[in-house]
N, C-alpha and C positions, 0 to 999 in steps of 0.2 A: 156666850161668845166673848171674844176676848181679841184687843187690838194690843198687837207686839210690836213696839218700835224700839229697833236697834239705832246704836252710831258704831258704826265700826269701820277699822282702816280700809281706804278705797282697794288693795293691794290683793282682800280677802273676799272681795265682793263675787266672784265665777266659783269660789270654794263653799261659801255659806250657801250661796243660791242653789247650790247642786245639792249640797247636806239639807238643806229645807226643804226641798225637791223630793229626793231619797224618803223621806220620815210621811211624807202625805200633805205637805204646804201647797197649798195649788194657785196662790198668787202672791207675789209678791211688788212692792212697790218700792224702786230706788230712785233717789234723789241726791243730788252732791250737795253737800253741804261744805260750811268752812267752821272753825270756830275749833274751842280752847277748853282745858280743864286745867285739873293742878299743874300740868307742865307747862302752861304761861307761853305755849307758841317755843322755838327755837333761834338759832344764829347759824346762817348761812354766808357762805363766801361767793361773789360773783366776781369775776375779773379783779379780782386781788381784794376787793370794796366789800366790807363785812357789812349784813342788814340785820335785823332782825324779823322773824315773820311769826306777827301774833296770833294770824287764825289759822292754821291748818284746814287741809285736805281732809273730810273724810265721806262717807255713805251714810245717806239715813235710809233705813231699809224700815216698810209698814209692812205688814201683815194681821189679816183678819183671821181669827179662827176659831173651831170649838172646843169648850172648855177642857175636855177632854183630850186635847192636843195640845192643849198650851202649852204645859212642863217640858212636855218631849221637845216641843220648837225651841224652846228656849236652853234645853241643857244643849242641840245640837249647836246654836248659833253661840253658845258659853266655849264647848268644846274646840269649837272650829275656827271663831275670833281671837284664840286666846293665843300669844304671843310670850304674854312671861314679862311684856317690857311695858311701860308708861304708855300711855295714851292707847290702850286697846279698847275703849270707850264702854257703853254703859247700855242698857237694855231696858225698857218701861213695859208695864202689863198693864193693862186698863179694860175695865169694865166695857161691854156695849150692852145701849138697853137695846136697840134695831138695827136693821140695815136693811136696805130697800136693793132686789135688781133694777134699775130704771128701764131693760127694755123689755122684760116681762111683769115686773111688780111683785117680784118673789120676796116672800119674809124673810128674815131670821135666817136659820140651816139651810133654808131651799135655796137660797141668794147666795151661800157661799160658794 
């Protein structure tokens, strides 16, 4: 099994979750997030008054899966985040050694 967590732009978050959807993702968990990578935040204008705004906007989206699903999760969520411009964000794969359901006590596959 395998935990997927993306950051990707909020803009894309009903696009991805439907392409995760489509491929056989059966949960998925989003959160807003803020925060920066090599584009260092931008410069915005309000009422004439220039700011700068260091942490951006974006979704961190979790997903638990089997191993066997991983690749596919990840090339849709590649395919469907992807933009072409700076800050389309980054994607991590991680091991799991278990996962418990807590209102049945299901292992591993049976839990997901």
């Amino acid at each position: 099994m395998k935990l997927i967590t993306a950051i990707i732009k909020p803009f894309l978050l009903d696009a991805v979750r439907e392409a995760l959807t489509d491929v056989g993702v059966n949960g998925v968990t989003a959160t807003e997030a803020r925060g920066y990578g090599r584009q260092k935040g931008h410069t915005e204008v309000y009422r004439g008054a220039e700011y700068e705004v260091q942490l951006l906007p974006k979704i961190k989206l979790e997903m638990v899966v089997s191993d066997d699903l991983c690749q596919h999760a990840v090339d849709v969520i590649l395919k469907t985040a992807r933009t072409g411009k700076i800050g389309d964000g980054k994607v991590f794969i991680q091991n799991l050694e278990s996962i418990v359901r807590i209102r049945t006590g299901e292992l591993d596959d049976a839990a997901l």
